[in-house]
C-alpha positions as CSV (number, residue, x, y, z in Angstrom):
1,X,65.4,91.7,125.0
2,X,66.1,94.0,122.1
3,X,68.4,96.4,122.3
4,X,66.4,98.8,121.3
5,X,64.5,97.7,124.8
6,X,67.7,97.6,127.0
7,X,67.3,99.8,129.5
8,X,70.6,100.7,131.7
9,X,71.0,98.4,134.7
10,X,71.0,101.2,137.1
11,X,67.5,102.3,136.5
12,X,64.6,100.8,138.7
13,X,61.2,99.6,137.3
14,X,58.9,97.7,139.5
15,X,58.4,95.4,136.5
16,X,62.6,94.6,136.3
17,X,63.5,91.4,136.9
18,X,67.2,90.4,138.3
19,X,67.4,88.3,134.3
20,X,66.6,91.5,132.9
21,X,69.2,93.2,135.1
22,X,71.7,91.0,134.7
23,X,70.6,90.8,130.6
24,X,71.2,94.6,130.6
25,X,74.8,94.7,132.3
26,X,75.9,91.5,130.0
27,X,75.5,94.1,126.7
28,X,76.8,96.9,128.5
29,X,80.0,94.9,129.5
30,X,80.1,93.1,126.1
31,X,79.8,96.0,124.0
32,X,82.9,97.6,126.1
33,X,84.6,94.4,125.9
34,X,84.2,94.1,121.9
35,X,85.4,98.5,122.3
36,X,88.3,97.8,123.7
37,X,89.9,94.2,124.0
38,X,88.7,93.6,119.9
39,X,91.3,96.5,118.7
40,X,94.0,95.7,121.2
41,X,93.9,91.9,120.0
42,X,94.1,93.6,116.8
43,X,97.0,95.8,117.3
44,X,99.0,93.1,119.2
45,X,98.8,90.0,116.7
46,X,100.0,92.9,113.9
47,X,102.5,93.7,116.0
48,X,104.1,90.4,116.6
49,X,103.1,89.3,112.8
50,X,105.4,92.2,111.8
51,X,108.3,91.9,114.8
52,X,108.2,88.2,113.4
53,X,108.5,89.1,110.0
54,X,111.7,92.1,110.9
55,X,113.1,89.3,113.2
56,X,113.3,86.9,110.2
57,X,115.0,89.5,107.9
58,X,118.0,90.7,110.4
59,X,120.1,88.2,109.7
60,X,119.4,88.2,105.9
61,X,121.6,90.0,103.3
62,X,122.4,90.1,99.9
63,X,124.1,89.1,97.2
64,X,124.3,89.2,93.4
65,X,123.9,85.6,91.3
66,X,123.1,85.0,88.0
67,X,120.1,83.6,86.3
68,X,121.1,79.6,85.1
69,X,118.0,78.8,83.9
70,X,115.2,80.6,81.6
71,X,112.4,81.0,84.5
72,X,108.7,80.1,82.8
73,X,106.8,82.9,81.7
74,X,103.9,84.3,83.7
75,X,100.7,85.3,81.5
76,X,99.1,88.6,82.9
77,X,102.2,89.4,85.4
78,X,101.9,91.8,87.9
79,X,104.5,94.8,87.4
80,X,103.4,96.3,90.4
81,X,106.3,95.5,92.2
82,X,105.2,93.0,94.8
83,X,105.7,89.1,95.2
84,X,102.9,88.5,93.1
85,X,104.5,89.0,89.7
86,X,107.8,87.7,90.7
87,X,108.7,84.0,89.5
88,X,110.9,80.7,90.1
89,X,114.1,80.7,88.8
90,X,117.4,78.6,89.0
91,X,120.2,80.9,90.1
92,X,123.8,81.2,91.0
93,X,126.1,82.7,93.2
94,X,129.5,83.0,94.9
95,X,129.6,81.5,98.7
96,X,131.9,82.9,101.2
97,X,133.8,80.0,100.5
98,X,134.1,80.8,97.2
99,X,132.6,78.0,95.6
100,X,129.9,78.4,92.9
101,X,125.8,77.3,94.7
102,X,122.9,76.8,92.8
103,X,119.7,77.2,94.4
104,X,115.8,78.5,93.4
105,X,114.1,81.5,94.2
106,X,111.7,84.1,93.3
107,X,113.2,86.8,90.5
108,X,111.5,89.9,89.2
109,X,109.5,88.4,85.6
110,X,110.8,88.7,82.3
111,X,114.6,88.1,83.5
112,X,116.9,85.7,81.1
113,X,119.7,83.5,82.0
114,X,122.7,85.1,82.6
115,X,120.8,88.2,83.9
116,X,122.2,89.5,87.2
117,X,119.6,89.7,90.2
118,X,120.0,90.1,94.1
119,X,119.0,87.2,96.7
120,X,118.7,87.0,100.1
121,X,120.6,84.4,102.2
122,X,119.7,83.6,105.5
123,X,122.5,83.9,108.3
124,X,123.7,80.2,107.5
125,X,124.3,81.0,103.8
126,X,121.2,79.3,103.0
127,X,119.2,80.8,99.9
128,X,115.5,82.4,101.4
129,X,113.3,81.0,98.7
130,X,110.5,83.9,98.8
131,X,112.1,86.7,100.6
132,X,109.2,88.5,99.7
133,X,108.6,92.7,99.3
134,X,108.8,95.0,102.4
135,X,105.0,95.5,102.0
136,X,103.9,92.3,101.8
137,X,105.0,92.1,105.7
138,X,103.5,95.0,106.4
139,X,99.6,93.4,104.7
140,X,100.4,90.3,106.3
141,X,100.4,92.7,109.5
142,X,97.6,94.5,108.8
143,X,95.7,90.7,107.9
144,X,96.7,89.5,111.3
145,X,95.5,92.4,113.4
146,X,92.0,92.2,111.3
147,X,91.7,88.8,112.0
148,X,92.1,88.7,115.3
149,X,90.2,91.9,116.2
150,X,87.5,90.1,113.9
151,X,87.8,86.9,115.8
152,X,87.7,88.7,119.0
153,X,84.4,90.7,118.7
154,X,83.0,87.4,117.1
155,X,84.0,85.5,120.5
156,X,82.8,88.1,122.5
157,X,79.4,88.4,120.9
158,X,78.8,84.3,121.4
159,X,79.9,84.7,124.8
160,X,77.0,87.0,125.2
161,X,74.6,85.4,122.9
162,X,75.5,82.1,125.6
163,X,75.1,84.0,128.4
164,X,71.4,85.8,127.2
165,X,70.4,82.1,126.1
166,X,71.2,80.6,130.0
167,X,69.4,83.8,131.3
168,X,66.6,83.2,129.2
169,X,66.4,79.5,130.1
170,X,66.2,81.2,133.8
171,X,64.0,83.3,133.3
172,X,61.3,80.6,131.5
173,X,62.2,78.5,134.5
174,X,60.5,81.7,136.7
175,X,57.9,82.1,134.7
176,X,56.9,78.4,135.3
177,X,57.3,78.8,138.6
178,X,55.0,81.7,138.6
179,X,52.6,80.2,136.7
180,X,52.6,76.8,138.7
181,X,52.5,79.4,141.3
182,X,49.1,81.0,140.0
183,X,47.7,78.0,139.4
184,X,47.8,76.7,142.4
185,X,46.7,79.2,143.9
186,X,43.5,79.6,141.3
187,X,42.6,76.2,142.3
188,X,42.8,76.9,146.1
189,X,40.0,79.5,145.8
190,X,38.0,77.5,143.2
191,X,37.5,74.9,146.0
């Protein structure tokens, strides 16, 4: 059926057949089903992207190290503000133990060595790599929740496309059966 031929389940037609019944309340429950589970995946898996990501960053903080290598240069940087325009450089800073590390991560572009920049360590005194800009958790948030709401309403429409293709292998199987039927019975009066 179409949907522009579904009729609601509820309603009686002499014609009906239980497939056609059973067709109609499959789309009604699907299309609720895509309504309302699709978001709510949605707004979950962004909500645990982003509790994952705040997680992550509690036991960060920050200190100040200097730039000991020139970092490359980046053609056509982006000075928007975001991870994208930042680069790889060598840096250093003082431990807690008060001995000089060197370690890589990303730096704002067009810094020179011996420039002072902040970095994240992790909770271990380890140096976080790409610590990343408070926004890009939040679009990696956003990406997650579209996903899965995407993926969601996706799943849900197969599971209905599945379940019109076994009704309409049922409902061939009846019309065979009616037909063989017919038949049968056409040859019966011939006789």
């Amino acid at each position: 059926m179409t949907p522009w031929k579904l009729h609601p389940p509820w309603r009686h037609e002499p014609l009906r057949r239980g497939t056609d019944v059973a067709q109609s309340w499959l789309a009604l429950v699907t299309g609720l089903a895509i309504a309302v589970a699709a978001p709510a995946a949605g707004v979950v898996a962004g909500q645990a992207v982003h509790a994952a990501s705040q997680q992550q960053r509690v036991g960060w903080h920050s200190v100040t190290a200097v730039v000991a290598k020139e970092p490359p240069v980046r053609v056509g940087v982006d000075t928007s503000g975001g991870s994208a325009g930042r680069v790889h450089a060598a840096v250093q800073w003082m431990a807690p133990d008060h001995k000089v590390r060197t370690g890589e991560t990303t730096v704002a572009p067009g810094v020179r060595v011996g420039d002072r920049t902040t970095v994240w360590l992790d909770r271990h005194g380890a140096l976080v790599r790409d610590p990343g800009a408070p926004g890009d958790a939040v679009a990696m948030s956003v990406v997650a929740g579209t996903v899965a709401a995407s993926g969601t309403g996706l799943l849900l429409i197969g599971a209905d496309k599945a379940g019109v293709r076994l009704l309409n292998r049922r409902r061939s199987a009846q019309w065979e059966k009616e037909w063989a039927e017919l038949d049968a019975q056409g040859r019966h009066y011939r006789q």
